[in-house]
C-alpha positions as CSV (number, residue, x, y, z in Angstrom):
1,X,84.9,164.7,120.7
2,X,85.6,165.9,117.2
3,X,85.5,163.0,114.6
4,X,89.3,163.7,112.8
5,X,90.3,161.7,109.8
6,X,91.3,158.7,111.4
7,X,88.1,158.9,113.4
8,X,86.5,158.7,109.9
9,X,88.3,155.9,108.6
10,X,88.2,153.7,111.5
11,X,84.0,153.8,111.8
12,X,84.5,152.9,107.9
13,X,86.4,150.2,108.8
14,X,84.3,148.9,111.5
15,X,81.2,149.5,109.2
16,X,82.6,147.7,106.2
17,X,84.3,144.9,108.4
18,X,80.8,144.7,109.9
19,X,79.3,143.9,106.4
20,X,82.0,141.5,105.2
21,X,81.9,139.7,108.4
22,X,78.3,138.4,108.1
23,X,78.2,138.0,104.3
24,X,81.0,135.6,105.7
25,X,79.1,133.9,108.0
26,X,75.8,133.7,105.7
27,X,77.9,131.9,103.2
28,X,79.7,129.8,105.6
29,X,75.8,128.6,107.0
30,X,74.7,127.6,103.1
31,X,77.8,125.6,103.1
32,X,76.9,124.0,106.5
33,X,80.3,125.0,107.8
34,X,79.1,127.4,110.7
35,X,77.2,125.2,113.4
36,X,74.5,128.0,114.1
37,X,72.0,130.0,112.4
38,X,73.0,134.1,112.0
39,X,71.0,137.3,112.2
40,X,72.3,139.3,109.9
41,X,72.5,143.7,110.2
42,X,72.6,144.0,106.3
43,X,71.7,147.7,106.2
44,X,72.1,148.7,110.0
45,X,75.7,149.0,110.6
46,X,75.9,152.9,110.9
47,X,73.8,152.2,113.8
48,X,75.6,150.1,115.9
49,X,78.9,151.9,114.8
50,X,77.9,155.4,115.5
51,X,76.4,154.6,119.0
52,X,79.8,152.1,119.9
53,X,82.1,155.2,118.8
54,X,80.4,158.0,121.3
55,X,81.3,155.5,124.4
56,X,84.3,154.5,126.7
57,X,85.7,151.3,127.3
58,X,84.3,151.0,130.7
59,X,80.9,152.1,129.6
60,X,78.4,149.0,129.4
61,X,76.7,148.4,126.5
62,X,73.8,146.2,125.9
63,X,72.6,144.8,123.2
64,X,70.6,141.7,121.1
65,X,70.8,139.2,118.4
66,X,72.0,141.9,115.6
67,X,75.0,142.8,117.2
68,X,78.4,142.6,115.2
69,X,79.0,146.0,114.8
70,X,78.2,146.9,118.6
71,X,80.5,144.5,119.6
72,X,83.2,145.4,117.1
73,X,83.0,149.1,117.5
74,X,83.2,148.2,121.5
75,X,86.5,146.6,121.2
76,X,85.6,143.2,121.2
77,X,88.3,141.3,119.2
78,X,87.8,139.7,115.5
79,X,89.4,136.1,115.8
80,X,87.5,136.0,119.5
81,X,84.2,136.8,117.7
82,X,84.7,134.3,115.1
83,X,86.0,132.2,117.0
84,X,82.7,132.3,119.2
85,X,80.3,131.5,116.2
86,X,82.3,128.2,116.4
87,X,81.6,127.5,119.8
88,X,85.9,126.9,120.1
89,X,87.8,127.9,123.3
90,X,89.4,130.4,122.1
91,X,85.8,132.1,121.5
92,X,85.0,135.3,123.9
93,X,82.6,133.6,125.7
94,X,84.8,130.3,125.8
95,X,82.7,128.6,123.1
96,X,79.6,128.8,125.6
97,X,77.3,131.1,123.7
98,X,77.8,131.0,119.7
99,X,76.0,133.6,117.9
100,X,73.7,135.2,120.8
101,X,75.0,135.3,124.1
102,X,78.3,137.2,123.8
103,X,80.6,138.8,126.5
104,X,83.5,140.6,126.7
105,X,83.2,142.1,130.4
106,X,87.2,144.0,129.7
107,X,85.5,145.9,127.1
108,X,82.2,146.9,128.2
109,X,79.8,143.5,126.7
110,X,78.4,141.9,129.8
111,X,75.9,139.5,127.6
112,X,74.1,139.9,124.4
113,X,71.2,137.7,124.3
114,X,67.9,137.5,121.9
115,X,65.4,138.0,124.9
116,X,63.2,140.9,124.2
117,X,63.2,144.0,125.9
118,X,65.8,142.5,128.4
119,X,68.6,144.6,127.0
120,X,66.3,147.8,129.1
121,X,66.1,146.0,132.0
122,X,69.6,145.1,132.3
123,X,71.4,148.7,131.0
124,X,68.8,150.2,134.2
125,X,70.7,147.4,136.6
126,X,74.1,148.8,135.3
127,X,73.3,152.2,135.6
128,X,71.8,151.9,138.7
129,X,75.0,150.3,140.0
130,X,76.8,153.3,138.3
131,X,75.1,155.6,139.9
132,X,75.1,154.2,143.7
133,X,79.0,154.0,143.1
134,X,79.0,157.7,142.1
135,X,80.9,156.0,139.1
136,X,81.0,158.2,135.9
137,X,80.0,155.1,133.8
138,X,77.2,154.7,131.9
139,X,74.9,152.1,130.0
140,X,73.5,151.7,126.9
141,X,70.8,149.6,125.9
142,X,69.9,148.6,121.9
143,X,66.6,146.8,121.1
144,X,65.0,146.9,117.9
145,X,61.0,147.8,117.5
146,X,59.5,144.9,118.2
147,X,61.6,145.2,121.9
148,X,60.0,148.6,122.3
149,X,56.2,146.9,122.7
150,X,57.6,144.3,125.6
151,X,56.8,145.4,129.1
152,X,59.6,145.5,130.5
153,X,60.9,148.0,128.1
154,X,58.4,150.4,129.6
155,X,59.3,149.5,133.2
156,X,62.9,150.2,132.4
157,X,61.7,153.4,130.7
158,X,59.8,154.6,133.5
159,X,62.8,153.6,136.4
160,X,65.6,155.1,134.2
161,X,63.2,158.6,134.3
162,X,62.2,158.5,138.1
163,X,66.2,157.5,139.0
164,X,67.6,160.1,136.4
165,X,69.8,157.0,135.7
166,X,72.6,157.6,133.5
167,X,71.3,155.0,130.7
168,X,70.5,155.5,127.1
169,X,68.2,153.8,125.3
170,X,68.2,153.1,121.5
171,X,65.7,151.6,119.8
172,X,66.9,150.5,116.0
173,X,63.8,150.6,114.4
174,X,64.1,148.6,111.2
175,X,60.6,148.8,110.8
176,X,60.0,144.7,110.9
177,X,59.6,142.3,113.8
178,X,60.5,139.1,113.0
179,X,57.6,139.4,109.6
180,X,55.8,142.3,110.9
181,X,55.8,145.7,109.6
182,X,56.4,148.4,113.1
183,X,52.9,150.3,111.3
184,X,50.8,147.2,112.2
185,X,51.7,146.7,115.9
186,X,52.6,150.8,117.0
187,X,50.0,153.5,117.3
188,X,52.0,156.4,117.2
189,X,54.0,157.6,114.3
190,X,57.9,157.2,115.4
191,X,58.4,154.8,117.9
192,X,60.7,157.7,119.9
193,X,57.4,159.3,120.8
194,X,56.6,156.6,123.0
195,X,59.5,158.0,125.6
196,X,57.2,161.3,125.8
197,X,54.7,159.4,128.4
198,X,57.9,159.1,130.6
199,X,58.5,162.8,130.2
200,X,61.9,161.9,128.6
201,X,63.9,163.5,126.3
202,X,63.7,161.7,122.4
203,X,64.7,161.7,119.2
204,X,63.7,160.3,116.1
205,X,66.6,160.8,113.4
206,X,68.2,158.9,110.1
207,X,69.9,155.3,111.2
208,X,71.5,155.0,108.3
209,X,73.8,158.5,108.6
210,X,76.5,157.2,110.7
211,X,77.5,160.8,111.5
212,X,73.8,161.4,112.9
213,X,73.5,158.1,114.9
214,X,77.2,159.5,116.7
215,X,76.6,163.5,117.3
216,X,73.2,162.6,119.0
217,X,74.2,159.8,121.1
218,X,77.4,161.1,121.9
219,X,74.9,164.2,123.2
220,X,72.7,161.3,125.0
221,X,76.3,159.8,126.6
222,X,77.1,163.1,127.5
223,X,74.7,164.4,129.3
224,X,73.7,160.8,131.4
225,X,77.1,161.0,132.3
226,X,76.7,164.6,133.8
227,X,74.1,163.2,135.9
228,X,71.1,164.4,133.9
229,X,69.1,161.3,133.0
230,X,68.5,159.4,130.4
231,X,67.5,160.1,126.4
232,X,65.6,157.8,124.3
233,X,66.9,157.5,120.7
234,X,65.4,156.0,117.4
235,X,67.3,155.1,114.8
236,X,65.2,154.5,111.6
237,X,67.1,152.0,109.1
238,X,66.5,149.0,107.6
239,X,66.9,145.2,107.7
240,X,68.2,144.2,104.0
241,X,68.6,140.4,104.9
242,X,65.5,138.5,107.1
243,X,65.0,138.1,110.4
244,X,67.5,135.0,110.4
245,X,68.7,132.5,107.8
246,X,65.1,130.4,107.9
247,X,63.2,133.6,107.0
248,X,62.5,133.9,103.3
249,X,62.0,137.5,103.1
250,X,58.7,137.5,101.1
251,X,56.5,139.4,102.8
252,X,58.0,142.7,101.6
253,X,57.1,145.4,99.4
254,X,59.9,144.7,96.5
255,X,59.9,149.1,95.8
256,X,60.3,149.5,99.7
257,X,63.5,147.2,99.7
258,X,64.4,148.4,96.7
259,X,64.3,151.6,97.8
260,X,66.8,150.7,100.8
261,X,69.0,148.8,99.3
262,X,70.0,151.5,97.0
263,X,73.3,153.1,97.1
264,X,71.5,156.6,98.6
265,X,70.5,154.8,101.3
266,X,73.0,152.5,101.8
267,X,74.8,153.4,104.8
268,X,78.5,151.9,103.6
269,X,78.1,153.4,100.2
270,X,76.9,156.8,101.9
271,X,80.6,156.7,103.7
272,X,82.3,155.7,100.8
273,X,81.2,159.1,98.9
274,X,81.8,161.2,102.0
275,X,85.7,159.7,102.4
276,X,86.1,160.0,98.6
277,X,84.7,163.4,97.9
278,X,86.3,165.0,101.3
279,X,90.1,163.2,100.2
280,X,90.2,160.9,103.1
281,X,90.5,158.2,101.1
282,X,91.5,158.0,97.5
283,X,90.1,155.2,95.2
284,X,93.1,153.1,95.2
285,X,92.7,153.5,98.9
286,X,89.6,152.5,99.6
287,X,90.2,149.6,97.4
288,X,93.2,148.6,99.5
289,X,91.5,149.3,103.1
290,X,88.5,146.9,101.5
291,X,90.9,144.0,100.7
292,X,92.8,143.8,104.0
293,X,89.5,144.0,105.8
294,X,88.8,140.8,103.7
295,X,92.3,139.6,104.7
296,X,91.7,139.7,108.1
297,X,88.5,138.0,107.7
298,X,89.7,135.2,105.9
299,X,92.4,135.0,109.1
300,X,90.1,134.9,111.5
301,X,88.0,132.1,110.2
302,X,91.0,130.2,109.8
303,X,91.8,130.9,113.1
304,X,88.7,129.7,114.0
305,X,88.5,127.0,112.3
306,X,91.8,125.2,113.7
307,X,91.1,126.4,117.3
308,X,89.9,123.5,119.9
309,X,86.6,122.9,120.8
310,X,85.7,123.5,124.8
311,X,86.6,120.0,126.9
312,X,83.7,118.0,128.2
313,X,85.6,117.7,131.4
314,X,85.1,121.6,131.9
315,X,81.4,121.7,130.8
316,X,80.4,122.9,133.9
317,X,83.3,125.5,134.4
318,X,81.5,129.4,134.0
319,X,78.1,128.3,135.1
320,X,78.3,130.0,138.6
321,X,80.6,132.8,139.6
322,X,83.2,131.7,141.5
323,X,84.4,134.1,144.6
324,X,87.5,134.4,145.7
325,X,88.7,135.2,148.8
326,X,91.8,137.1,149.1
């Protein structure tokens, strides 16, 4: 598919809403409004937007605890998100799993969840599903760098290869797990390389060029779903904000964040230029498409805010699936 001009301003949108959204939330936790603690994708949101862009509807995506703009890009509506971080009924997952465990199964989200490595495992269930069905689906699974050390990553890795499943993996390498820097804990210089011992296809490339992150996984998407196997993608970006709202972010180099948080590297600011300096957006555009993003923020908390919380009487409703017979 070639990205037109409404192509281009929609992944702005979803990156910017992305942005907003948890600056929101991180706010709303120092003020001990939101119930739960966040993880924050300060700095990563070409990555989930340029991967969620390149897929279907009905293509399953799976992904962890740094997951707003996957889900948003996916389809997965704003006031239901929100909603969700409130644990209300009116929450995607009924108020049941807050920040983590997300699901919108009618656009593609079966669960989000902050289990390492399991995001592999359970794209290679999908896809395996897929391709018994002869379906033309596909799955994609997104785990950071400390996921790509877990051993069932490598499992996944070598069953996707062996089945020729129609899965891609994408490893968001933000180059810290949890406090660690990737250098300390990999022995191979991009974390992509890793895929070779499974004789699969890789790539290494910029995570923070939103244009990048969609051409090669939209490549990856396209050829699983011609029944040629999986690709392994890494996507090298950066986690501005700590690991979650208890980590104080000192054990970084202050020129190395420095040197991300900068506007060149800065994957919003980076779109910003492009849409400016191509005429997609004027000024006084992007000025207005920034303030009714904030606008429908704003709404959704509200809406979140005033929705009900889940009964006790139904506490046990969703904990089994229920068959019907027809």
């Amino acid at each position: 598919m070639t990205l037109g001009k409404n192509d281009l301003i929609r992944m702005y949108e979803l990156m910017y809403t992305t942005r907003v959204y948890e600056e929101k939330l991180y706010f709303m936790f120092l003020e001990g409004i939101l119930p739960a603690s966040i993880h924050q994708s300060h700095g990563q949101e070409a990555c989930g937007v340029g991967v969620g862009y390149s897929l279907r509807k009905e293509d399953m995506l799976f992904t962890s605890h740094r997951n707003i703009s996957h889900l948003l890009t996916k389809g997965l509506d704003l006031k239901a998100l929100m909603a969700e971080q409130f644990f209300k009924e009116t929450g995607c997952s009924k108020g049941r799993g807050g920040t983590i465990h997300i699901n919108d199964m009618s656009v593609g989200i079966p669960v989000t969840h902050g289990i390492l490595g399991a995001a592999a495992v359970h794209a290679c269930g999908a896809a395996t599903a897929f391709q018994i069905k002869k379906s033309e689906n596909i799955a994609v699974a997104v785990f950071g760098d400390g996921a790509s050390n877990e051993g069932a990553t490598y499992e996944a890795l070598n069953w996707a290869q062996v089945r020729k499943l129609p899965v891609v993996f994408v490893c968001e390498n933000n180059f810290y797990g949890a406090s660690t820097h990737v250098s300390k804990v990999n022995p191979v210089e991009h974390i992509a390389e890793k895929a070779k011992g499974f004789n699969m296809e890789y790539y290494t490339l910029d995570g923070n060029d939103v244009f990048a992150v969609y051409n090669a996984t939209k490549k990856a998407v396209d050829k699983a779903r011609a029944g040629n196997g999986p690709t392994f993608l890494e996507l090298e970006t950066y986690r501005i904000a700590g690991h979650s709202r208890s980590d104080s972010n000192s054990y970084r180099d202050k020129e190395e964040s420095d040197y991300w948080i900068s506007d060149e590297r800065d994957p919003i600011k980076r779109m910003e230029r492009h849409l400016l300096k191509e005429a997609i957006l004027t000024p006084e555009g992007l000025d207005k498409k920034q303030a009714e993003i904030e606008e429908k923020i704003e709404e959704a908390v509200r809406f979140a805010i005033s929705s009900p919380d889940p009964s006790i009487e139904d506490a046990t409703l969703y904990n089994y699936y229920e068959r019907v017979n027809k």
